[in-house]
N, CA, C and O atoms as CSV, one atom per row, in Angstrom:
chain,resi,resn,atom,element,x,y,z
A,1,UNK,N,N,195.125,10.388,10.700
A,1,UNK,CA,C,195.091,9.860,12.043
A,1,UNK,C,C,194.393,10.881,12.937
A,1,UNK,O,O,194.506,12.090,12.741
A,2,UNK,N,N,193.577,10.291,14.049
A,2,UNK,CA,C,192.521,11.050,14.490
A,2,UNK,C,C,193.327,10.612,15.905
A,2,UNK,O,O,193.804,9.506,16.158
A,3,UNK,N,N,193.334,12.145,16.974
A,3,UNK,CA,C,193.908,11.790,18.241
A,3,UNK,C,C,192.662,12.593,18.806
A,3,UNK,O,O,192.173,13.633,18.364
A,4,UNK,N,N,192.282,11.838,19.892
A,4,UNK,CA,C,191.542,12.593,21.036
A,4,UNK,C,C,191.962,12.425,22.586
A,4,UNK,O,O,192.776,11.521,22.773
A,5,UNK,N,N,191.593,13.061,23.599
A,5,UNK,CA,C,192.084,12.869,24.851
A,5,UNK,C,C,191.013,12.258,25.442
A,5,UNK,O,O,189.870,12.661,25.222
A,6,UNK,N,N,191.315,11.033,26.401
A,6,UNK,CA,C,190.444,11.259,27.174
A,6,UNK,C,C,190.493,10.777,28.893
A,6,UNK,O,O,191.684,10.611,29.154
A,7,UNK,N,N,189.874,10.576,29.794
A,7,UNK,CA,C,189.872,10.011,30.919
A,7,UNK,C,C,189.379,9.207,31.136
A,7,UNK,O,O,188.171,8.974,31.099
A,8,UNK,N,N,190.827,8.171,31.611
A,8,UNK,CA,C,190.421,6.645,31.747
A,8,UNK,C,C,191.340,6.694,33.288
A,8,UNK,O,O,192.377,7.331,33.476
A,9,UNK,N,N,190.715,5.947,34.142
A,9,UNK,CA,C,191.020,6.162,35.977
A,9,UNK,C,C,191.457,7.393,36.224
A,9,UNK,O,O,192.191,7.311,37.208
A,10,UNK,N,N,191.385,8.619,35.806
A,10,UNK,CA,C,191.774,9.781,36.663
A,10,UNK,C,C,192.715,10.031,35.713
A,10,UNK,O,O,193.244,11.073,36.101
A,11,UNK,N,N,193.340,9.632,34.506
A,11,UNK,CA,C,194.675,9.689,33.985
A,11,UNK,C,C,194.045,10.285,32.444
A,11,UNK,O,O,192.930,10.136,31.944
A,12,UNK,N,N,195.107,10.919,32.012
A,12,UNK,CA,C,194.353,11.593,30.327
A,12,UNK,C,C,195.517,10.628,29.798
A,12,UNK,O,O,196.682,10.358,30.090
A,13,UNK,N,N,194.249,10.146,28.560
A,13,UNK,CA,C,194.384,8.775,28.018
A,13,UNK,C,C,194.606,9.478,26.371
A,13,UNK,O,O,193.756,10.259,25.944
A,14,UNK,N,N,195.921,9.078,25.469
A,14,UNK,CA,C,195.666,9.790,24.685
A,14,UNK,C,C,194.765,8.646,23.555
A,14,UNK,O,O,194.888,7.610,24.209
A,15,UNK,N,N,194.136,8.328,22.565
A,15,UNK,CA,C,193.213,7.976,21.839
A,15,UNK,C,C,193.460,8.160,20.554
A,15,UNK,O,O,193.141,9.210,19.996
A,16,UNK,N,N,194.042,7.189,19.944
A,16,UNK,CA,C,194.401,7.397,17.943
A,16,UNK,C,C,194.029,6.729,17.309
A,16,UNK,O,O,194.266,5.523,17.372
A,17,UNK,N,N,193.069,7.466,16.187
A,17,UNK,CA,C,192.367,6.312,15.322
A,17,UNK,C,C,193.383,5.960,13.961
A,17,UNK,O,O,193.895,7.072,13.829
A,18,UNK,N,N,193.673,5.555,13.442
A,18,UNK,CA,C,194.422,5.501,12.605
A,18,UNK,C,C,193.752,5.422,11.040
A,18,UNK,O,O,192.538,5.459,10.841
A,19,UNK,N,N,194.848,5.299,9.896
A,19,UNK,CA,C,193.729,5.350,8.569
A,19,UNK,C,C,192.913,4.167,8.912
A,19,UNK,O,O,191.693,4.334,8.911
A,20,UNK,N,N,193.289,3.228,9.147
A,20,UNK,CA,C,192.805,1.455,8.849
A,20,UNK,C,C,191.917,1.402,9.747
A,20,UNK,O,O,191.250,0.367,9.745
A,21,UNK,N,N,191.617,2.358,10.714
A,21,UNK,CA,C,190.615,2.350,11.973
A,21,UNK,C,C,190.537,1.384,12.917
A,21,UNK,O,O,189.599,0.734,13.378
A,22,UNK,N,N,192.560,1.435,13.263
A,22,UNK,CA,C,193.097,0.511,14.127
A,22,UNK,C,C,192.554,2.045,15.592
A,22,UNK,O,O,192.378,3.263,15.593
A,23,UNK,N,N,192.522,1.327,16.210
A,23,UNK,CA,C,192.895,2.117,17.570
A,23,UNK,C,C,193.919,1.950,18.359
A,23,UNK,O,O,194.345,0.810,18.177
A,24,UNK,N,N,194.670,2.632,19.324
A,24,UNK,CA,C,195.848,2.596,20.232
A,24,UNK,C,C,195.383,3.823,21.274
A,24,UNK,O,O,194.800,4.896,21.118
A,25,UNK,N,N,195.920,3.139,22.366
A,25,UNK,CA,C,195.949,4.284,23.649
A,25,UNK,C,C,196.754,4.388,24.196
A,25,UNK,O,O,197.207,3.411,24.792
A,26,UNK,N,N,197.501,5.941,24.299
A,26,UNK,CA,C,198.960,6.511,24.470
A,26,UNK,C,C,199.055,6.669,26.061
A,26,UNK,O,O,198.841,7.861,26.279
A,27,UNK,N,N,199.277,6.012,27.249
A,27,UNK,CA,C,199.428,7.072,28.465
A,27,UNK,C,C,200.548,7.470,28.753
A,27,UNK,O,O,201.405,6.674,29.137
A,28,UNK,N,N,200.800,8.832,28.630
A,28,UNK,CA,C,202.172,9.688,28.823
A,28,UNK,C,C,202.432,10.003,30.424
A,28,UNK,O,O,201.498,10.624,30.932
A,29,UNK,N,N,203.516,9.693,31.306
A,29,UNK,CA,C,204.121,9.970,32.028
A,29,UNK,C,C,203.336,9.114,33.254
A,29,UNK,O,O,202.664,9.681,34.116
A,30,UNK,N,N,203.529,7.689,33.187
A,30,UNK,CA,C,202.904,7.028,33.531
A,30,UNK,C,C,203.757,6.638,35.048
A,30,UNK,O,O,204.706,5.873,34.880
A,31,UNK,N,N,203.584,6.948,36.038
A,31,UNK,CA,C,204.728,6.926,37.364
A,31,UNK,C,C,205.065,5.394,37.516
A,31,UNK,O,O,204.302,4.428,37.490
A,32,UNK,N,N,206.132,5.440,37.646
A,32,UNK,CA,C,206.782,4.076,38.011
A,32,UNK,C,C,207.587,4.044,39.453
A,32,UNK,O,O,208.059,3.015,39.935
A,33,UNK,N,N,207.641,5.010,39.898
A,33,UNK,CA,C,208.127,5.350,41.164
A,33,UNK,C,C,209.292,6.084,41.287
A,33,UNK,O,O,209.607,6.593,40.211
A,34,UNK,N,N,210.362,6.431,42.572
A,34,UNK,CA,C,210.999,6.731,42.464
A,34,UNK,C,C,212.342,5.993,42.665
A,34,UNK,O,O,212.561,5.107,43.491
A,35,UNK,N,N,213.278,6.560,41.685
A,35,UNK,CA,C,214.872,6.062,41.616
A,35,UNK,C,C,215.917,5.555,42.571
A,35,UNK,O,O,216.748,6.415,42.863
A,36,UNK,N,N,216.023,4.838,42.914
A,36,UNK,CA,C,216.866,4.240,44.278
A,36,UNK,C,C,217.842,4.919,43.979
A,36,UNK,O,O,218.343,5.153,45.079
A,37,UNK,N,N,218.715,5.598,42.917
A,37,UNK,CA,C,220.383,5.958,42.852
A,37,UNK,C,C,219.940,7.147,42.508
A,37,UNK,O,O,220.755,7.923,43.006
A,38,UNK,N,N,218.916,7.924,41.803
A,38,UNK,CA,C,219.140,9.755,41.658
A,38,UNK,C,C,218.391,9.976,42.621
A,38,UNK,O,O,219.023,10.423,43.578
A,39,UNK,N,N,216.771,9.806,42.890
A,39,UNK,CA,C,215.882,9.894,44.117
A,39,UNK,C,C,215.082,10.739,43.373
A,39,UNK,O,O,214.363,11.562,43.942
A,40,UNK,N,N,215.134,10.595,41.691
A,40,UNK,CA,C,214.045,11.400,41.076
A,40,UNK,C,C,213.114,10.600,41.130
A,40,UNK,O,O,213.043,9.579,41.814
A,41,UNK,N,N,212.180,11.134,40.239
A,41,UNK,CA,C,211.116,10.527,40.125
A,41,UNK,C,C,210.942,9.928,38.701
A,41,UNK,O,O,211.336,10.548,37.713
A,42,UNK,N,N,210.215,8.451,38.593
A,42,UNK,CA,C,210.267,7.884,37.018
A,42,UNK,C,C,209.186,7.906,36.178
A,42,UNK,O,O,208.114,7.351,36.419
A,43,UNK,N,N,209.487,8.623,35.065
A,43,UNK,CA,C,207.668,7.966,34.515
A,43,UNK,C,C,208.289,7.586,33.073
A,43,UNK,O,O,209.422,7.731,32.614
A,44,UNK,N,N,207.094,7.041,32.539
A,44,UNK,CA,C,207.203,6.399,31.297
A,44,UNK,C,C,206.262,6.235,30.248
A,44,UNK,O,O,205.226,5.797,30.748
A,45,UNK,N,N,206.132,6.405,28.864
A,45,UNK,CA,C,205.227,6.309,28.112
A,45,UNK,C,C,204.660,5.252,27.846
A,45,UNK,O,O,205.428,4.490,27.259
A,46,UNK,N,N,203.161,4.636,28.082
A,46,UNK,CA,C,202.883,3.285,27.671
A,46,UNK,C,C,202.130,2.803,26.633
A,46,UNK,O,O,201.163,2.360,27.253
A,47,UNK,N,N,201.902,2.575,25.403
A,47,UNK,CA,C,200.713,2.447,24.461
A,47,UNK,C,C,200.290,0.870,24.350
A,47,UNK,O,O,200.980,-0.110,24.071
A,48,UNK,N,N,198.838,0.991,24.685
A,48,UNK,CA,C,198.476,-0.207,23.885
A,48,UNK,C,C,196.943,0.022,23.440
A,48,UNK,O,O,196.201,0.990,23.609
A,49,UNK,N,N,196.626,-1.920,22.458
A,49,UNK,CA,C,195.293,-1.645,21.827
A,49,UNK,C,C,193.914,-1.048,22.493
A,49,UNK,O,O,192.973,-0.340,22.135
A,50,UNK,N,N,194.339,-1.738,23.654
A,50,UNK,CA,C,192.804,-1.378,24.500
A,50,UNK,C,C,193.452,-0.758,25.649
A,50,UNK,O,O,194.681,-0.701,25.682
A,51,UNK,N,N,192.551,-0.165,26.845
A,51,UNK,CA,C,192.210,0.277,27.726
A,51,UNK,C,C,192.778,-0.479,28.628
A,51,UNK,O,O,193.832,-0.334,29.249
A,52,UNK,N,N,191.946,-1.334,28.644
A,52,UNK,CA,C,192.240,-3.016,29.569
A,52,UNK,C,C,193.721,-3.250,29.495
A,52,UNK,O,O,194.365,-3.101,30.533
A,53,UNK,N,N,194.419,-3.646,28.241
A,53,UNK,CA,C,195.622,-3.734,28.141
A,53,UNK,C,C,196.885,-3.023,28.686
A,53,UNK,O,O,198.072,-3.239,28.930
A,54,UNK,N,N,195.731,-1.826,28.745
A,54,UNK,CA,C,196.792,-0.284,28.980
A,54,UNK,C,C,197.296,-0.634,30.183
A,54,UNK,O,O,198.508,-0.834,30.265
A,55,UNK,N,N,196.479,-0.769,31.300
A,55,UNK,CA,C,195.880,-0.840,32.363
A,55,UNK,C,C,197.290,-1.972,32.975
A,55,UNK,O,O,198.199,-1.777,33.781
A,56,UNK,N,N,196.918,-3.092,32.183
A,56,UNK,CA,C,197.775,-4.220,32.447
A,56,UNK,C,C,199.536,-3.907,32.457
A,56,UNK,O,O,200.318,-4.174,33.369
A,57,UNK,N,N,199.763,-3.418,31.458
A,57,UNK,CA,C,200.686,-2.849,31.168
A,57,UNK,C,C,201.674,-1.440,31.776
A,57,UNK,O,O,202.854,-1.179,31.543
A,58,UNK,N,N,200.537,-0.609,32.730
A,58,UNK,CA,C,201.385,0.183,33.835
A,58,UNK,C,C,201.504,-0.513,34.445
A,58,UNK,O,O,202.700,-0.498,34.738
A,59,UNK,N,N,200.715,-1.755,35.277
A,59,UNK,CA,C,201.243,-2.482,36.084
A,59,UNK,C,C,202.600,-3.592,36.104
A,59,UNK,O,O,203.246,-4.080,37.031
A,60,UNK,N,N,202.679,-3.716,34.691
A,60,UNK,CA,C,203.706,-5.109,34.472
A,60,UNK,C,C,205.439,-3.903,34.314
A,60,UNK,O,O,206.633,-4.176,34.436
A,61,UNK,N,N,204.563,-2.376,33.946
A,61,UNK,CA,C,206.009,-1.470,34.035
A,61,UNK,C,C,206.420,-1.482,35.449
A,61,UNK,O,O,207.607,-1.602,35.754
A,62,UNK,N,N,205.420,-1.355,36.384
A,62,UNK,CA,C,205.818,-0.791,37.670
A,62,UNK,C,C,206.415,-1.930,38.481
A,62,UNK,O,O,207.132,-1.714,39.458
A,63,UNK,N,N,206.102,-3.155,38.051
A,63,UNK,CA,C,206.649,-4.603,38.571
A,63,UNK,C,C,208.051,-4.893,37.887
A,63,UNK,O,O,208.685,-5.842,38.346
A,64,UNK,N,N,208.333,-4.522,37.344
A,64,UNK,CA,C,209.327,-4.617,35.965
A,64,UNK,C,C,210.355,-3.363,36.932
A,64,UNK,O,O,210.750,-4.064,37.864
A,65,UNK,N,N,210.653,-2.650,37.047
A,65,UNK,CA,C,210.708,-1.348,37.788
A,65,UNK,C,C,211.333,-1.985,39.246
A,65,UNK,O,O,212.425,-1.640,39.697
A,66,UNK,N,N,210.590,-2.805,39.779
A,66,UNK,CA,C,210.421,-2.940,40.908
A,66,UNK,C,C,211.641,-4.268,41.269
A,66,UNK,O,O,212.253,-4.502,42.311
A,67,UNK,N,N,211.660,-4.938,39.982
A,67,UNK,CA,C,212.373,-6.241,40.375
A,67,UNK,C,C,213.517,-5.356,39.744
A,67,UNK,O,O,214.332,-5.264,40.663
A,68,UNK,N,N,213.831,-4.911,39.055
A,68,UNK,CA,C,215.203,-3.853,38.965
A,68,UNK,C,C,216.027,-3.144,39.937
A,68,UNK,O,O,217.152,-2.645,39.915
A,69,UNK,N,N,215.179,-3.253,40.722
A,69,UNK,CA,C,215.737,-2.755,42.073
A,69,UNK,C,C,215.615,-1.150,42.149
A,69,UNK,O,O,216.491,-0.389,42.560
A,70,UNK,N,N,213.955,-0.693,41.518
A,70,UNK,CA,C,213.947,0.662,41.911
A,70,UNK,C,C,215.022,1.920,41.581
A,70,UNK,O,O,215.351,2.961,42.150
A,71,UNK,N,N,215.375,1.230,40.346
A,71,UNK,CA,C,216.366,2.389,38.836
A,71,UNK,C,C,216.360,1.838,37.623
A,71,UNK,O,O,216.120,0.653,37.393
A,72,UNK,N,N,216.694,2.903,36.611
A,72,UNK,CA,C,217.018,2.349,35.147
A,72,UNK,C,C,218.245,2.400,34.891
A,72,UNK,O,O,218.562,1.915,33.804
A,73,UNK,N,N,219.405,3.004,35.790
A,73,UNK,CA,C,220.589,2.760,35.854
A,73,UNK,C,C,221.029,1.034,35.897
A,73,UNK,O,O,220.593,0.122,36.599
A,74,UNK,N,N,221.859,1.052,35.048
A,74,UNK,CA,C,222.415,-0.748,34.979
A,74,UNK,C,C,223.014,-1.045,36.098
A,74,UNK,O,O,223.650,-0.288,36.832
A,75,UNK,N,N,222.763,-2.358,36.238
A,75,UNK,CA,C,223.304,-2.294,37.389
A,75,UNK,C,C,224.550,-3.259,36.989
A,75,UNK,O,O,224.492,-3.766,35.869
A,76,UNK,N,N,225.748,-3.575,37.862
A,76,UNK,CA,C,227.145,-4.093,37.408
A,76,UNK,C,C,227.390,-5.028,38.713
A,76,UNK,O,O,227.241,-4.612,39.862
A,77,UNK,N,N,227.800,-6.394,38.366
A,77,UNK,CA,C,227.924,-6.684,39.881
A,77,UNK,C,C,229.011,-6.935,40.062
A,77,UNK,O,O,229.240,-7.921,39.362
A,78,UNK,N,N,230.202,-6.554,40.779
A,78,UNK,CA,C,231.254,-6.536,40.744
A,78,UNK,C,C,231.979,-6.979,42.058
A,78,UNK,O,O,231.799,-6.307,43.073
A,79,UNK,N,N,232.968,-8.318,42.094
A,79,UNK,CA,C,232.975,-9.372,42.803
A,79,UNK,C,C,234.682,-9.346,42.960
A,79,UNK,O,O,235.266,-9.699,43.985
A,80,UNK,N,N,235.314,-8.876,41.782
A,80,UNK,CA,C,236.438,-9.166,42.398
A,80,UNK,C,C,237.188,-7.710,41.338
A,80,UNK,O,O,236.496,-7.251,40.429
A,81,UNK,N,N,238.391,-7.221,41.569
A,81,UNK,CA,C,239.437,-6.438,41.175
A,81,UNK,C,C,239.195,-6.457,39.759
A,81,UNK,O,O,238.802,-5.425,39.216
A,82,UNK,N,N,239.416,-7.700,38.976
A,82,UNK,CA,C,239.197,-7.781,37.982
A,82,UNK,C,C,237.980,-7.563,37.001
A,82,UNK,O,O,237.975,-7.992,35.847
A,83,UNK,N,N,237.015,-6.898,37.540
A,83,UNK,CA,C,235.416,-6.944,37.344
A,83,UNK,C,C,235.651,-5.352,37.362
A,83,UNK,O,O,235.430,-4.698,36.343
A,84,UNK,N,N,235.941,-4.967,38.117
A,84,UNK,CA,C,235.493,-3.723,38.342
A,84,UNK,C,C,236.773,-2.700,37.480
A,84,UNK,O,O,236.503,-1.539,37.170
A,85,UNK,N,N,238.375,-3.422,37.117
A,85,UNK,CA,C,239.050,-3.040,35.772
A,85,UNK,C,C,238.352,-3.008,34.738
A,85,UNK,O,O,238.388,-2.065,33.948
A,86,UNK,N,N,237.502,-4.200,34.580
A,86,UNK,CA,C,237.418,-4.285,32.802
A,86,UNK,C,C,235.712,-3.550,32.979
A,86,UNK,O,O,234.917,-3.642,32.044
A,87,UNK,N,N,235.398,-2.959,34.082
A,87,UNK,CA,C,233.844,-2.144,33.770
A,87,UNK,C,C,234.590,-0.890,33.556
A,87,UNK,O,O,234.132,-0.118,32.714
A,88,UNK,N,N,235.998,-0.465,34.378
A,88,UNK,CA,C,236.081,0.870,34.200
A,88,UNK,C,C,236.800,1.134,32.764
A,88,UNK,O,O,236.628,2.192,32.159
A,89,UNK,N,N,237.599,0.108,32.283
A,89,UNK,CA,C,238.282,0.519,30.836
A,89,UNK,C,C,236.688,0.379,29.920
A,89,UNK,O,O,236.356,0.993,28.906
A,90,UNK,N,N,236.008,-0.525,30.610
A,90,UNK,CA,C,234.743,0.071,28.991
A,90,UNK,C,C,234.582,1.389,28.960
A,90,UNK,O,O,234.867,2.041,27.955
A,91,UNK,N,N,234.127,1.907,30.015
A,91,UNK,CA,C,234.014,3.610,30.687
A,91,UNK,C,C,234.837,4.413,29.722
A,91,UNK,O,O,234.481,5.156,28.808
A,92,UNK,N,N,236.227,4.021,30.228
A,92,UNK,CA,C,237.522,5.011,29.971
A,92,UNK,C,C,237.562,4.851,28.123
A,92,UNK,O,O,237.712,5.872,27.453
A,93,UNK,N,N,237.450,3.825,27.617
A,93,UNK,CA,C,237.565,4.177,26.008
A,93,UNK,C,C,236.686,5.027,25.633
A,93,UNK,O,O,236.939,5.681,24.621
A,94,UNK,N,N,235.282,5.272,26.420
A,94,UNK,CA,C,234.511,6.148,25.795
A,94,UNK,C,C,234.855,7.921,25.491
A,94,UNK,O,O,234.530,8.801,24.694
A,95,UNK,N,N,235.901,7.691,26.951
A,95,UNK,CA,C,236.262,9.188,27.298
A,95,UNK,C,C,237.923,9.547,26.231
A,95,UNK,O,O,238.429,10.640,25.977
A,96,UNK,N,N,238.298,8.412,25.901
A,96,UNK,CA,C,239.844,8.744,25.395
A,96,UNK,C,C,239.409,8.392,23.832
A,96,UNK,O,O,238.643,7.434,23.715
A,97,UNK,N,N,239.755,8.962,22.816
A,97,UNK,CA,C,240.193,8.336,21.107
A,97,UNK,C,C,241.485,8.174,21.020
A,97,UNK,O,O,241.829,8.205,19.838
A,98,UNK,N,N,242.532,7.983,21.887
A,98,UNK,CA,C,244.018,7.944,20.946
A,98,UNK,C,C,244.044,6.337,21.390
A,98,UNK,O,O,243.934,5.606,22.375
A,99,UNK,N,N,244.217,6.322,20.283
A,99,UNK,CA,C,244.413,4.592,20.295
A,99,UNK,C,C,245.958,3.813,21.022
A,99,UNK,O,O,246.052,2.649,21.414
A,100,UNK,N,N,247.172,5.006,21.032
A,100,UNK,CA,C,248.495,5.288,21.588
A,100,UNK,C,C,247.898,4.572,23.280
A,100,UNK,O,O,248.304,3.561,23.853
A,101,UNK,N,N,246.735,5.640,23.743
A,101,UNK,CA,C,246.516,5.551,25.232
A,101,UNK,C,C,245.625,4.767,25.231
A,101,UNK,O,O,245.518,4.506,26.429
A,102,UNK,N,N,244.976,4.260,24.773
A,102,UNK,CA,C,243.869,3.283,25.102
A,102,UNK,C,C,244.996,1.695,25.558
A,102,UNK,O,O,244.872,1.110,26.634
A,103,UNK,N,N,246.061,1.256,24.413
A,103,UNK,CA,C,247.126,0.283,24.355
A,103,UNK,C,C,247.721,0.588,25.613
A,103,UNK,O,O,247.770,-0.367,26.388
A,104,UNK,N,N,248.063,1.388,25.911
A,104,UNK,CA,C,249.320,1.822,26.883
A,104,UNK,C,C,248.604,1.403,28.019
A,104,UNK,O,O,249.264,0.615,28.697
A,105,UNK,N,N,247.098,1.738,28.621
A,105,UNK,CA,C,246.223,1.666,29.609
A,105,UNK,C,C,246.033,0.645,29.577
A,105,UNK,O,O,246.269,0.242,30.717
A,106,UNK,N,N,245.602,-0.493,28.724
A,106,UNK,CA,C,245.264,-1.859,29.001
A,106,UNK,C,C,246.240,-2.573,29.084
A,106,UNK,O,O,246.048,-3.574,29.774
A,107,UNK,N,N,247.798,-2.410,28.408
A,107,UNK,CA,C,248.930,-3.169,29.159
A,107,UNK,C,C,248.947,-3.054,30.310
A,107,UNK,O,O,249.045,-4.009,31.079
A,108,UNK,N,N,248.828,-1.528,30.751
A,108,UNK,CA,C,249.028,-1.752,32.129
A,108,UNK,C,C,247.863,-2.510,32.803
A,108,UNK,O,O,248.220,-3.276,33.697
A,109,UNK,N,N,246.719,-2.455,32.583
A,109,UNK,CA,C,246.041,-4.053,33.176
A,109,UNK,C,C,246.178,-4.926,33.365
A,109,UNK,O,O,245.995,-5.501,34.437
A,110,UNK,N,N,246.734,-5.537,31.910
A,110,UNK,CA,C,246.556,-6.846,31.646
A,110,UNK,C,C,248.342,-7.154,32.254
A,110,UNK,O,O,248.566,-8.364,32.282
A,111,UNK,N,N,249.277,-6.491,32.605
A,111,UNK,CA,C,250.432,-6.705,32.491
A,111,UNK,C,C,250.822,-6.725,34.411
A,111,UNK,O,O,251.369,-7.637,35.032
A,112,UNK,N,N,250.435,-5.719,34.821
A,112,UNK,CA,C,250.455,-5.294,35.989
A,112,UNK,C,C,249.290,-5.135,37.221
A,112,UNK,O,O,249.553,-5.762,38.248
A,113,UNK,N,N,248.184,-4.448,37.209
A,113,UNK,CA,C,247.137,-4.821,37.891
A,113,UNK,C,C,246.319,-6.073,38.140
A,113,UNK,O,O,245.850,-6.519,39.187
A,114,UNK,N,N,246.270,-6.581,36.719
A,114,UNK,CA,C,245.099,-7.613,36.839
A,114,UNK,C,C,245.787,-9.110,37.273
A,114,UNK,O,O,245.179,-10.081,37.723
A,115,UNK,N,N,247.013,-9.010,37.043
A,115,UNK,CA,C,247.523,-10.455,37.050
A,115,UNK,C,C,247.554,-10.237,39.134
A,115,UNK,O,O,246.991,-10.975,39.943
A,116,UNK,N,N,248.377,-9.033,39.423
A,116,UNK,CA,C,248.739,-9.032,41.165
A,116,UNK,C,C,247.092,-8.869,41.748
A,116,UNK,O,O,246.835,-9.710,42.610
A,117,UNK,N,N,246.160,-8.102,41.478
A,117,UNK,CA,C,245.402,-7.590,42.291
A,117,UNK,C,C,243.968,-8.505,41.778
A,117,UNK,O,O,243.148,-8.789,42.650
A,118,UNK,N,N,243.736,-8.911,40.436
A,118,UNK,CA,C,242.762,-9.592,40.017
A,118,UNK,C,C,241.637,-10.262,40.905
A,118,UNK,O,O,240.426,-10.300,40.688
A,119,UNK,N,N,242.424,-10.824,42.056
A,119,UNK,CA,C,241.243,-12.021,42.506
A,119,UNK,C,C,240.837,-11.353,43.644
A,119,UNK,O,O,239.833,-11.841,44.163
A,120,UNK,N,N,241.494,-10.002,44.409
A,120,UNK,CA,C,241.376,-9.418,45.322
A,120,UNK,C,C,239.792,-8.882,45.297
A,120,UNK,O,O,239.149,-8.687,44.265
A,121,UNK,N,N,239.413,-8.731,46.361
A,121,UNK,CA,C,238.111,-8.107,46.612
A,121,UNK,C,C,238.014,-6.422,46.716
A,121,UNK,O,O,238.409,-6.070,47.828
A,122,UNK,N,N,237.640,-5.391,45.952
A,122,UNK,CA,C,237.869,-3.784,45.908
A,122,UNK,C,C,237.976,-3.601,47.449
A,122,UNK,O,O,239.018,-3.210,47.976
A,123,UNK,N,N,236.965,-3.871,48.073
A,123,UNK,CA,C,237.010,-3.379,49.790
A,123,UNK,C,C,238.268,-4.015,50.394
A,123,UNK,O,O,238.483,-3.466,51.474
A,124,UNK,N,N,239.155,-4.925,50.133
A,124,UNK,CA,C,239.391,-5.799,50.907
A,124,UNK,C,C,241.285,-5.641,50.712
A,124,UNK,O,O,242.242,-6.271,51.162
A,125,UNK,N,N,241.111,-4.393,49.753
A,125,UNK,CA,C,242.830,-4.072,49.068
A,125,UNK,C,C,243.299,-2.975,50.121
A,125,UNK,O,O,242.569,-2.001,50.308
A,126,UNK,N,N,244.509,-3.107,50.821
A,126,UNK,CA,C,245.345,-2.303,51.592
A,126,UNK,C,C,245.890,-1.365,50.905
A,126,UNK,O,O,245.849,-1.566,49.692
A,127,UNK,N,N,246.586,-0.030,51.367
A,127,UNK,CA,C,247.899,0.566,50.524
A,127,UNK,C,C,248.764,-0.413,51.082
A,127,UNK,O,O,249.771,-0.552,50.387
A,128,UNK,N,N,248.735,-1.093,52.021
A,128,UNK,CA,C,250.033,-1.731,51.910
A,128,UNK,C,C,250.254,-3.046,51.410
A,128,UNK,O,O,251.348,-3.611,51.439
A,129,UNK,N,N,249.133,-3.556,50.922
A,129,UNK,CA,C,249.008,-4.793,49.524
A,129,UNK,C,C,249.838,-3.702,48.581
A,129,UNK,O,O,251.045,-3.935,48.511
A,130,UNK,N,N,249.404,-2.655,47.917
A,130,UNK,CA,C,249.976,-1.987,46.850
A,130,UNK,C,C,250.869,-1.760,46.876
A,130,UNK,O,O,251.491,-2.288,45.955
A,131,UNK,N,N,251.940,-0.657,48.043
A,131,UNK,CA,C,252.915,-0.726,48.076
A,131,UNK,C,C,254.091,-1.915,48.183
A,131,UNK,O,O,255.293,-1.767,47.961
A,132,UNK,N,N,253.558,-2.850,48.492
A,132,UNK,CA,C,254.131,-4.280,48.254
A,132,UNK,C,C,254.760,-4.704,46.346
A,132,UNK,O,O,255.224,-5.813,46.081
């Protein structure tokens, strides 16, 4: 495999011939903008057959990017009490292995939180809903 560099719009284009004397063009750190939730900055690797394609293809990243809402962080949409329990126990099994506490933690969900507080809205819960 044969790699060369070269410049295609201002950008170093990487260039691989392969045995079969396929071609591909690598562009490394291709900006997609910056992160609505860290405020870094994004880039991304893009390869394709042609130039033209390449071309097409930072653009369909940076649109792609863009309807995401400007992160690669997932986003979660979380609507009621019960949404935002069962996002944080996915979380929390990652952080715990005793299978003792993982049981013990989701009774208390499924037994106590989720049935009283479930339909409640996160913003919209008092301490004195709780202490109730």
């Amino acid at each position: 495999m044969e790699t060369e560099t070269i410049v295609h719009n201002g950008k170093k284009v990487i260039k691989k011939i392969k045995k079969d004397k396929s071609v591909s063009y690598t562009l490394k750190g291709a900006f997609l903008g910056k992160d609505a939730k860290t405020g870094k900055q994004v880039t991304t690797t893009i390869t394709a057959k042609t130039l033209k394609q390449l071309d097409r293809e930072v653009i369909q990243a940076r649109l792609d990017f863009e309807r995401n809402g400007f992160t690669r962080k997932e986003v979660i949409s979380i609507a009621t009490l019960e949404d935002l329990a069962e996002a944080w126990f996915q979380s929390y099994q990652t952080w715990v292995s005793s299978h003792n506490t993982l049981n013990r933690v989701r009774g208390y969900l499924d037994n106590y939180i989720i049935p009283k507080f479930g339909d409640y809205k996160p913003d919209k819960i008092e301490s004195a809903d709780i202490q109730l």
